[in-house]
Backbone atoms as SQL, in Angstrom:
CREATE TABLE atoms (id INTEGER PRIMARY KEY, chain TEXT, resi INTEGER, resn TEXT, atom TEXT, x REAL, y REAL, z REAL);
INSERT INTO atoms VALUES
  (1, 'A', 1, 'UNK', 'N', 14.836, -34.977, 22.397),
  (2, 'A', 1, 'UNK', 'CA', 14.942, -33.715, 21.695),
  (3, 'A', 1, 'UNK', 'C', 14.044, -33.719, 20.455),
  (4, 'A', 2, 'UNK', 'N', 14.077, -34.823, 19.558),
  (5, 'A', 2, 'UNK', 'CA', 13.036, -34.635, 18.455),
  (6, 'A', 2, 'UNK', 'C', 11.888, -35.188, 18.864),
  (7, 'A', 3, 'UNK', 'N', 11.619, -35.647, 20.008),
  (8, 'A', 3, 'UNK', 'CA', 10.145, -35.271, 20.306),
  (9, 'A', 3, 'UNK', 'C', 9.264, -33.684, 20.714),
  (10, 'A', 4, 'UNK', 'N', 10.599, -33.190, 21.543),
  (11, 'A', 4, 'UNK', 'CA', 10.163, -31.931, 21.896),
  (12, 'A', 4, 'UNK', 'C', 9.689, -30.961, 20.422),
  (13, 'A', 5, 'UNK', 'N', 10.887, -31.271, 19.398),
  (14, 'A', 5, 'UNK', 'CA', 10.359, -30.389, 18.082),
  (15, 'A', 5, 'UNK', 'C', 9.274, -31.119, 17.529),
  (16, 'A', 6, 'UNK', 'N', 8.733, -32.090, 17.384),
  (17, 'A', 6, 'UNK', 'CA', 7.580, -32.482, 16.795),
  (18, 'A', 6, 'UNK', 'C', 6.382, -31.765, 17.280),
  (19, 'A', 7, 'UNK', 'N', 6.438, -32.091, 18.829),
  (20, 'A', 7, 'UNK', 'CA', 5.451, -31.267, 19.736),
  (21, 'A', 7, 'UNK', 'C', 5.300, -29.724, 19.867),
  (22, 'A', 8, 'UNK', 'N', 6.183, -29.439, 19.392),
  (23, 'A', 8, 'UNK', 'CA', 6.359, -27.458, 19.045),
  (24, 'A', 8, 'UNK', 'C', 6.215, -27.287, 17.767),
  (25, 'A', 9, 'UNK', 'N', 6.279, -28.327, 16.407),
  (26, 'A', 9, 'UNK', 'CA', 5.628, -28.049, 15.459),
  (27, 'A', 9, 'UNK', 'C', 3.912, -28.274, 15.051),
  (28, 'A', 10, 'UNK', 'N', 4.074, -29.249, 15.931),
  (29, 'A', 10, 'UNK', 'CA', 2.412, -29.868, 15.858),
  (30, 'A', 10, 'UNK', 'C', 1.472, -28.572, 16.600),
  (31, 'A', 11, 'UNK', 'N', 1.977, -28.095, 17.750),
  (32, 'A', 11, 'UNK', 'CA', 1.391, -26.815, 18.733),
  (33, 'A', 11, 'UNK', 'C', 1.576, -25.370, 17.424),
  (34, 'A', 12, 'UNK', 'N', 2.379, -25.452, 16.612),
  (35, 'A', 12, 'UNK', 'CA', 2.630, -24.286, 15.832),
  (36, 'A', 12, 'UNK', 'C', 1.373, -24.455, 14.867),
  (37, 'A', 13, 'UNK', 'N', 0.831, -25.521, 14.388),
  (38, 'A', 13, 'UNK', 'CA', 0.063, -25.408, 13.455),
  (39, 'A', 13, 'UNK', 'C', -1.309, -25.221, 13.817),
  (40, 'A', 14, 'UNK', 'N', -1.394, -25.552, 14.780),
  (41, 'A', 14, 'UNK', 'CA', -3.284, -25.158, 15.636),
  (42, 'A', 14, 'UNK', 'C', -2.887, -23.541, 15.707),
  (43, 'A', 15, 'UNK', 'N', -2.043, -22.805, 15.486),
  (44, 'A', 15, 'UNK', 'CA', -2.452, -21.267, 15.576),
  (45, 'A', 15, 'UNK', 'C', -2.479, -20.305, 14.164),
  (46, 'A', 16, 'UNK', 'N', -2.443, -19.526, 14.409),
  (47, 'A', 16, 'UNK', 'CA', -2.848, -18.961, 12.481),
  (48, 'A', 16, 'UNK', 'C', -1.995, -18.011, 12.968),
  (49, 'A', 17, 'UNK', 'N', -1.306, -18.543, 11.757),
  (50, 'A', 17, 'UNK', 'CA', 0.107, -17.371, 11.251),
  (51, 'A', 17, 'UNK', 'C', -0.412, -15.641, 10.952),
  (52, 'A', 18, 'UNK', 'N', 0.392, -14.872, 12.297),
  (53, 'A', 18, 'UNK', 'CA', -0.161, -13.696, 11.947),
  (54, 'A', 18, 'UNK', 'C', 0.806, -13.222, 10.729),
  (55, 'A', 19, 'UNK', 'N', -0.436, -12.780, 9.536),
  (56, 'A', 19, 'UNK', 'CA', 0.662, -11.672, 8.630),
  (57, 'A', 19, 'UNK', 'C', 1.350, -10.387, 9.043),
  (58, 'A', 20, 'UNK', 'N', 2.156, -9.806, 8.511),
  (59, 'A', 20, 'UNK', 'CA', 3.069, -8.873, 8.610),
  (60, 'A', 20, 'UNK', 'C', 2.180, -7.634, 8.064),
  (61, 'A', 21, 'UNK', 'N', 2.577, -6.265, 8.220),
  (62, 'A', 21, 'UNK', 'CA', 1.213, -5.124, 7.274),
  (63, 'A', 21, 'UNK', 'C', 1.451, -5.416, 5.765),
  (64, 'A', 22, 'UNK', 'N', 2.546, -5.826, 5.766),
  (65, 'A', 22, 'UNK', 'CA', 2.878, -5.796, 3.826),
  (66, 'A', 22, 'UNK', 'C', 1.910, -6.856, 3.053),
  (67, 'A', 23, 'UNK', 'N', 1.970, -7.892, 4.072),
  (68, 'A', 23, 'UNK', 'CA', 1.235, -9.301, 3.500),
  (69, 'A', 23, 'UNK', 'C', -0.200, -8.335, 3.489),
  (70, 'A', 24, 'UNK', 'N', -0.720, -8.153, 4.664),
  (71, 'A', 24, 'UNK', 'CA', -1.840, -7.694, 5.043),
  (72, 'A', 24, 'UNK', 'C', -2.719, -6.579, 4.281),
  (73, 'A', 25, 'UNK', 'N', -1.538, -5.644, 3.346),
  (74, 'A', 25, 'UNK', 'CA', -2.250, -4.613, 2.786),
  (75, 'A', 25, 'UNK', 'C', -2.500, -5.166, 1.162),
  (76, 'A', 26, 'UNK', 'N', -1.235, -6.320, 1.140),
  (77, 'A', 26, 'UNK', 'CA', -0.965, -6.862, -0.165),
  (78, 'A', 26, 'UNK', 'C', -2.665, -7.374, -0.326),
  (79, 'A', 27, 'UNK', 'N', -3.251, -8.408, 0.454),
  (80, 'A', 27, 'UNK', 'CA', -4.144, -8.927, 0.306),
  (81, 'A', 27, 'UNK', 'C', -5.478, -8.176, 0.267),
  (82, 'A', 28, 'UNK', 'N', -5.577, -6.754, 1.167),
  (83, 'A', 28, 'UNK', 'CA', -6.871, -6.477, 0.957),
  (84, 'A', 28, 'UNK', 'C', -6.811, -5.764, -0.575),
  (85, 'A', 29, 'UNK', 'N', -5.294, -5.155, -1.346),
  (86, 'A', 29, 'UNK', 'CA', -5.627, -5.065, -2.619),
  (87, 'A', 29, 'UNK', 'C', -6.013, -5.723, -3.485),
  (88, 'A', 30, 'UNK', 'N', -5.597, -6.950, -3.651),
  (89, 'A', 30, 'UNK', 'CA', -6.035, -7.947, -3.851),
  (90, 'A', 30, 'UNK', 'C', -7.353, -8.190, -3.836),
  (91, 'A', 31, 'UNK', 'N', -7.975, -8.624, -2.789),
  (92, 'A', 31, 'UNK', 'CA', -9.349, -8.513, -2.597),
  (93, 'A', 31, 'UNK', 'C', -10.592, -7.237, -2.760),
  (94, 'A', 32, 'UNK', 'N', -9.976, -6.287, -2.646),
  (95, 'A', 32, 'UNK', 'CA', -10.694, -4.720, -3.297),
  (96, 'A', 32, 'UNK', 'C', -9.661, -4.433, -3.770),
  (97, 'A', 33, 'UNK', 'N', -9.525, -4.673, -5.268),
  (98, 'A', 33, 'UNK', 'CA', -8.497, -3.460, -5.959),
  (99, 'A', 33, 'UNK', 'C', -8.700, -2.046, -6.066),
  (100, 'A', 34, 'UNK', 'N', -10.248, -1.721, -5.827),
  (101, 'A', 34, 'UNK', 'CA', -10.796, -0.416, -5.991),
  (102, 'A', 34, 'UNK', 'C', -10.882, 0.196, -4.869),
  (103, 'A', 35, 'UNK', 'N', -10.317, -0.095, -3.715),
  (104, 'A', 35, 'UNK', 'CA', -10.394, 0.307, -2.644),
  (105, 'A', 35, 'UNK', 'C', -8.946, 1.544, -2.274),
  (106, 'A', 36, 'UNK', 'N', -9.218, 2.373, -2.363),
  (107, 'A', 36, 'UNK', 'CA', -8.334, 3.725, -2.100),
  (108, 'A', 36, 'UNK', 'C', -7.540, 3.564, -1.394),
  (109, 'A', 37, 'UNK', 'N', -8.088, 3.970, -0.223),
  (110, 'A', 37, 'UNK', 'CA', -7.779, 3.739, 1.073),
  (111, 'A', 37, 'UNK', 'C', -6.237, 2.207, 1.340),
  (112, 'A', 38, 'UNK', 'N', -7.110, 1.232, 1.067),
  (113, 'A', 38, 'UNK', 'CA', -6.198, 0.006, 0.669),
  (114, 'A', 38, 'UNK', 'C', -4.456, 0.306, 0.358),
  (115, 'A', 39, 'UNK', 'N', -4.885, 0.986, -1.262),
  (116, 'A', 39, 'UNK', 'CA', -3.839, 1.277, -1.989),
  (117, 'A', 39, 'UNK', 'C', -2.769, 2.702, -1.155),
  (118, 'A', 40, 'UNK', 'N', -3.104, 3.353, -0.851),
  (119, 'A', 40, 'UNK', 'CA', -2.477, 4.207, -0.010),
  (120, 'A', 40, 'UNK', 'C', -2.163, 4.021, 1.539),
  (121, 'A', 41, 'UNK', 'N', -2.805, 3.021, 1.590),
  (122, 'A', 41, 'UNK', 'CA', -1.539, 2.189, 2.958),
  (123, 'A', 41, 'UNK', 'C', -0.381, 1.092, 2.850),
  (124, 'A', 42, 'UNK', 'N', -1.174, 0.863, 1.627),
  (125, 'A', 42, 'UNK', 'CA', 0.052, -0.065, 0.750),
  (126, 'A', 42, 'UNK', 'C', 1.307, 1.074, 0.609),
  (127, 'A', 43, 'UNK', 'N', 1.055, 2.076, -0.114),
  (128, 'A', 43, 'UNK', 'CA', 2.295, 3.097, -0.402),
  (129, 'A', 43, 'UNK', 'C', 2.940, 3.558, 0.551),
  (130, 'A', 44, 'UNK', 'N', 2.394, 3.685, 1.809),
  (131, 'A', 44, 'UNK', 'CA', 2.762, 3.975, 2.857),
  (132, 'A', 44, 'UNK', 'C', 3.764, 3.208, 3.478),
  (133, 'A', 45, 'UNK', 'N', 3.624, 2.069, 3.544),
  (134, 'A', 45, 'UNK', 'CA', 4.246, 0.674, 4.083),
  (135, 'A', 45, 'UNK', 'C', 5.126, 0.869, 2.956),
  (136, 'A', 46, 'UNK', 'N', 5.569, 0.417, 1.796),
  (137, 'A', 46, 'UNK', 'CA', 6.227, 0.863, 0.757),
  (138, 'A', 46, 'UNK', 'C', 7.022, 1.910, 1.718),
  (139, 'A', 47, 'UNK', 'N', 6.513, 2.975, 1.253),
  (140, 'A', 47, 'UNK', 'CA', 7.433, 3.913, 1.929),
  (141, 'A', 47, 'UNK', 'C', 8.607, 3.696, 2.916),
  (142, 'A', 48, 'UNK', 'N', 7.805, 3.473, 4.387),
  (143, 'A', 48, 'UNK', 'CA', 8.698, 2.837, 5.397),
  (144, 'A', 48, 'UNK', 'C', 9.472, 2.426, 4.861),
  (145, 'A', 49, 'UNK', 'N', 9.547, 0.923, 3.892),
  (146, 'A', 49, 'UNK', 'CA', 10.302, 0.088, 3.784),
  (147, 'A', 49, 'UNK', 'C', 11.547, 0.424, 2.481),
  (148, 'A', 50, 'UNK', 'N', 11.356, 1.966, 2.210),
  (149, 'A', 50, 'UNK', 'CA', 12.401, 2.615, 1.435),
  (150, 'A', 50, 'UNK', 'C', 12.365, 2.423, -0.193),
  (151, 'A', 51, 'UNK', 'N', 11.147, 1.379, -0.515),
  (152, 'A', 51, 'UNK', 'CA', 10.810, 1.115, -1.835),
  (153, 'A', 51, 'UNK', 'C', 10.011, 2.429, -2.566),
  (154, 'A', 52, 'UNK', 'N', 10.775, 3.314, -3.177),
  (155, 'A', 52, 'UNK', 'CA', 10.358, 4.608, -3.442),
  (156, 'A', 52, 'UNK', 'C', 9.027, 4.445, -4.604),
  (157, 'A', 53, 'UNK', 'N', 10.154, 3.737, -5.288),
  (158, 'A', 53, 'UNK', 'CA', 8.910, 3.292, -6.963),
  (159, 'A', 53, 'UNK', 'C', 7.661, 2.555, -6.719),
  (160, 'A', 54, 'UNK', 'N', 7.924, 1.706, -5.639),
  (161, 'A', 54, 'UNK', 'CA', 6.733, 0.748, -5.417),
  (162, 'A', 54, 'UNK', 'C', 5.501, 2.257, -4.848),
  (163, 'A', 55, 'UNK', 'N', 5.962, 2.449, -3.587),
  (164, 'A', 55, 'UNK', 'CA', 5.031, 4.147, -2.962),
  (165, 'A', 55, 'UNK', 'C', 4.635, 4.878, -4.334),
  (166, 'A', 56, 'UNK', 'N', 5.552, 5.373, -4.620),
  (167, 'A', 56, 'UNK', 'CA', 4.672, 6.344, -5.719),
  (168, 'A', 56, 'UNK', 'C', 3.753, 5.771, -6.803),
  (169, 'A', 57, 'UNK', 'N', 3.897, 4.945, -7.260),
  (170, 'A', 57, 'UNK', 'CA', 2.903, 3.703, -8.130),
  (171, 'A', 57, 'UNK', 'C', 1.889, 3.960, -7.090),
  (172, 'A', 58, 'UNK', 'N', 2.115, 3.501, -5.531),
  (173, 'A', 58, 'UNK', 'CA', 0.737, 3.021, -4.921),
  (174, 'A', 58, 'UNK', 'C', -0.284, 4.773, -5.198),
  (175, 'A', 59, 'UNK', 'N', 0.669, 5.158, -3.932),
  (176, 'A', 59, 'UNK', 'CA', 0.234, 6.899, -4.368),
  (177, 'A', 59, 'UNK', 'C', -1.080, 7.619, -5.732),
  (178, 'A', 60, 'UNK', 'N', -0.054, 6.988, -6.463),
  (179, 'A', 60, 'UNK', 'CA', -0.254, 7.189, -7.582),
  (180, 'A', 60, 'UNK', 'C', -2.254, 7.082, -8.181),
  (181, 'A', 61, 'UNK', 'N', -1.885, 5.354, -7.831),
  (182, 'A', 61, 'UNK', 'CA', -3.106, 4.447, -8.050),
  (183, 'A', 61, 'UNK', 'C', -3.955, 5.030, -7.168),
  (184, 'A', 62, 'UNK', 'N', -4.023, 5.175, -5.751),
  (185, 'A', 62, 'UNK', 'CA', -4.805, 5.949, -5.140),
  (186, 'A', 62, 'UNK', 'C', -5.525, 7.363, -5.262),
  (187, 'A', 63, 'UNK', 'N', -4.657, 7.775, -5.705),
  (188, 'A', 63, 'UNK', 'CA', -5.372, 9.300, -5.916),
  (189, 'A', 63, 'UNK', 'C', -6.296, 9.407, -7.392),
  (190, 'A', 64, 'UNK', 'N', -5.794, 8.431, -8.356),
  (191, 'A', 64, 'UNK', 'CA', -6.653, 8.074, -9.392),
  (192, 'A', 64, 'UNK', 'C', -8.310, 7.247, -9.147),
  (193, 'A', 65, 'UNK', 'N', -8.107, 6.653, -8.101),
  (194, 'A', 65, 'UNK', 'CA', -9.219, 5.844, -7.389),
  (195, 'A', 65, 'UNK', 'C', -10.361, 6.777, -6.854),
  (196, 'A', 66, 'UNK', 'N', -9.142, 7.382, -6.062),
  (197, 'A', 66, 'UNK', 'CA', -10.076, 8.911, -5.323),
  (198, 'A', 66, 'UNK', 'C', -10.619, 9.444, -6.348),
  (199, 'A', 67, 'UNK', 'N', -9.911, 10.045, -7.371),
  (200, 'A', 67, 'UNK', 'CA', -10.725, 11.441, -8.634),
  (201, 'A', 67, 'UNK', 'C', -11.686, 10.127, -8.878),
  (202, 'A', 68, 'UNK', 'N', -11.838, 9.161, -9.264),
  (203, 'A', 68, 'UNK', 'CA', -13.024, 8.962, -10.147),
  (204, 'A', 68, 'UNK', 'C', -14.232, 8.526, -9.002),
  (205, 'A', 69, 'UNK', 'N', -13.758, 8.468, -7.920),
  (206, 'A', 69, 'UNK', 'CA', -14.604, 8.203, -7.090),
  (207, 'A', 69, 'UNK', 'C', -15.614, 9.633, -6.102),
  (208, 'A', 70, 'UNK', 'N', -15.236, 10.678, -7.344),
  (209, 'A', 70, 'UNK', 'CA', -15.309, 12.453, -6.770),
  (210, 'A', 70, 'UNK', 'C', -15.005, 12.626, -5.541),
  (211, 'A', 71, 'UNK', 'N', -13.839, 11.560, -4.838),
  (212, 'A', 71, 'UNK', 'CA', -13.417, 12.373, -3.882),
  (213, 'A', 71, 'UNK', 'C', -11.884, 13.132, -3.937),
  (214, 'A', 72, 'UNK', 'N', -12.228, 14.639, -5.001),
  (215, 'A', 72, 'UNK', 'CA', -10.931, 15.320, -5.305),
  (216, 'A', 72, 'UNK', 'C', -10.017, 15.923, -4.586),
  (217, 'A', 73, 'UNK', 'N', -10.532, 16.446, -2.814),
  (218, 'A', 73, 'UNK', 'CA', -9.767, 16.800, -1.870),
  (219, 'A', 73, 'UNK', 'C', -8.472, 15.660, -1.728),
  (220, 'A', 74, 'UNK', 'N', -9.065, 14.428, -1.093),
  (221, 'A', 74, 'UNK', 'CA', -8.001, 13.354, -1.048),
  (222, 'A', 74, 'UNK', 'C', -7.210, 12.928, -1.954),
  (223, 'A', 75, 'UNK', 'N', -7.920, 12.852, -3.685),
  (224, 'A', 75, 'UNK', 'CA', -6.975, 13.140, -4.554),
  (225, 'A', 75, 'UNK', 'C', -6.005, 14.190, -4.563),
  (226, 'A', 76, 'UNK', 'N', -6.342, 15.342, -4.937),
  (227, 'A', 76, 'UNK', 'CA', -5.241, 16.669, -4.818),
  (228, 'A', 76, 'UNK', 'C', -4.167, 16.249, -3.471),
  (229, 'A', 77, 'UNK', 'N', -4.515, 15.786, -2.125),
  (230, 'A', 77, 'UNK', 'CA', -3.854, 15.629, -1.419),
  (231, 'A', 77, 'UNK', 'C', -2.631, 14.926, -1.589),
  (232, 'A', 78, 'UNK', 'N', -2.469, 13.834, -2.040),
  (233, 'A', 78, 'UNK', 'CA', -1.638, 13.051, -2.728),
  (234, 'A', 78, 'UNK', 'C', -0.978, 13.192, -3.753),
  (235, 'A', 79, 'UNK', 'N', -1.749, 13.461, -4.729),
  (236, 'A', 79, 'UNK', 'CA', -0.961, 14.942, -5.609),
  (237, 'A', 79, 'UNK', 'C', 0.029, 15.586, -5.006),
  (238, 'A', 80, 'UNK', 'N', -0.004, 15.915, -4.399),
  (239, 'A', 80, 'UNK', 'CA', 0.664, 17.420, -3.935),
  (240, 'A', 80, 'UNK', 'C', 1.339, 16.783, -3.303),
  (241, 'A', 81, 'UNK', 'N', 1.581, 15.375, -2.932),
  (242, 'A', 81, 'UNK', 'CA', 2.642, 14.926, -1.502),
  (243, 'A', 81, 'UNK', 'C', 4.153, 14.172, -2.585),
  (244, 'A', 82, 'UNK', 'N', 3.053, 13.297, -4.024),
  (245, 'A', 82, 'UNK', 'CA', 3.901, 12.943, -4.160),
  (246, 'A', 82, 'UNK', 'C', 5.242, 13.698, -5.283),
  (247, 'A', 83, 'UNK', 'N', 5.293, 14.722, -5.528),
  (248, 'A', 83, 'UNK', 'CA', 6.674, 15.649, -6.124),
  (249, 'A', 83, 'UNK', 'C', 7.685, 15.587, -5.179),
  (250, 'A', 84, 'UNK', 'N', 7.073, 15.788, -4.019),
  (251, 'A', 84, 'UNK', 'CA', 8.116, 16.513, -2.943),
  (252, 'A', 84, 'UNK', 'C', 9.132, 15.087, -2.563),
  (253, 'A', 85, 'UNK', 'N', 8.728, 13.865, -3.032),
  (254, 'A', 85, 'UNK', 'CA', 9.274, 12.784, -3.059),
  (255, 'A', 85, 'UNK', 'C', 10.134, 12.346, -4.561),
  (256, 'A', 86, 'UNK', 'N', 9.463, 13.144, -5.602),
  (257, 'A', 86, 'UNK', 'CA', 10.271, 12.486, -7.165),
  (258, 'A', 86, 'UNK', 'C', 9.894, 13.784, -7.841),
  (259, 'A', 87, 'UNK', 'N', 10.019, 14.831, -8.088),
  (260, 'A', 87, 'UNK', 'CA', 10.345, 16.525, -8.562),
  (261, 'A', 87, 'UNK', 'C', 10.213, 15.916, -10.296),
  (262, 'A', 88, 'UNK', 'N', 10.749, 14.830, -10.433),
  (263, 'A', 88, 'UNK', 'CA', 10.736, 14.650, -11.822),
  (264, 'A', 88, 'UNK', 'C', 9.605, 14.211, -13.174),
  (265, 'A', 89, 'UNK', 'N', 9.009, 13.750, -11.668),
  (266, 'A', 89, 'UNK', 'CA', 7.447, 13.166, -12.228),
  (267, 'A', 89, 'UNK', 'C', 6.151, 14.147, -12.634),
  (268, 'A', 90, 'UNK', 'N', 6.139, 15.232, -14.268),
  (269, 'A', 90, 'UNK', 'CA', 5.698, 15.790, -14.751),
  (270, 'A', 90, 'UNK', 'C', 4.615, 15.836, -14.653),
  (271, 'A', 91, 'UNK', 'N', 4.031, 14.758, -14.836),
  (272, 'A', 91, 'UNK', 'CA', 2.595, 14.123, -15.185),
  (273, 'A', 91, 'UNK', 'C', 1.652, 14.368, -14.287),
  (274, 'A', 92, 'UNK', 'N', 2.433, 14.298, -12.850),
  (275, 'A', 92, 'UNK', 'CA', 1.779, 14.570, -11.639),
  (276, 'A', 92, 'UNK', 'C', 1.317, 16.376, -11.274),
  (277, 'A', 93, 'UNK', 'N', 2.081, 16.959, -12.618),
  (278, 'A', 93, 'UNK', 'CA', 2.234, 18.452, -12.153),
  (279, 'A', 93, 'UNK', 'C', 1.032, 18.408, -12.796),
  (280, 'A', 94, 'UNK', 'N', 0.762, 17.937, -14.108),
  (281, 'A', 94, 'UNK', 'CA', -0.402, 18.146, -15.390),
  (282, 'A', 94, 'UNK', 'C', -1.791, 17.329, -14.255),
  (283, 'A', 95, 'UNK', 'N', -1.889, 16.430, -13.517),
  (284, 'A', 95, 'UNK', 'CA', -2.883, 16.013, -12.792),
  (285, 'A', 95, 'UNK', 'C', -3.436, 17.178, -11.725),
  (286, 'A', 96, 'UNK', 'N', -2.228, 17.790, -11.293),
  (287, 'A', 96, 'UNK', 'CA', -2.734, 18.807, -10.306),
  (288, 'A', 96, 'UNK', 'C', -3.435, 20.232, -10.977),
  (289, 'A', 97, 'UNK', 'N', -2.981, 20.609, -12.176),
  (290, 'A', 97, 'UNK', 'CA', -3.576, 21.389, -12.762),
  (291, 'A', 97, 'UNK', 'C', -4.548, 21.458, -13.577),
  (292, 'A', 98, 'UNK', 'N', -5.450, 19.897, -13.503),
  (293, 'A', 98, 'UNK', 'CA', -6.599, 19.763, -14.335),
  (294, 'A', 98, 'UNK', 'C', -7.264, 19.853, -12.876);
């Protein structure tokens, strides 16, 4: 028997641990923090996973990425998605109206 687990740990390590999307989105922020796109699949995943504050932060960061990157459609887009999730978050009203 503890040969068989040696031999199923030794076979476990010749393969590469697939990450999960969380690990996966964690890292390409990581590696492009300036990457939009990145950050708004991060929020997304967030989302799914019911972490409201973490999403809207990502959200957040993204659509700020977008405006300075003049792409304001995809900004405004996000804008506009994230109230309908937190009504309370002002700031987001003053972003949509500049």
């Amino acid at each position: 028997m503890e040969l068989l687990s040696k031999l199923s740990s030794f076979l476990k390590k010749g393969k590469k641990r697939e990450l999960d999307p969380l690990e996966q989105s964690l890292d390409s922020v990581v590696k492009d923090p300036g990457n939009a796109r990145a950050h708004f699949k991060l929020a997304e995943i967030y989302q799914k996973k019911g972490e409201k504050r973490k999403a809207i932060s990502e959200y957040l960061l993204a659509a700020e990425i977008f405006a300075k990157n003049n792409q304001y459609a995809e900004a405004m887009a996000i804008y506009k998605q994230v109230p309908k999730q937190d009504p309370s978050l002002d700031h987001v009203y003053l972003k949509i109206a500049e």
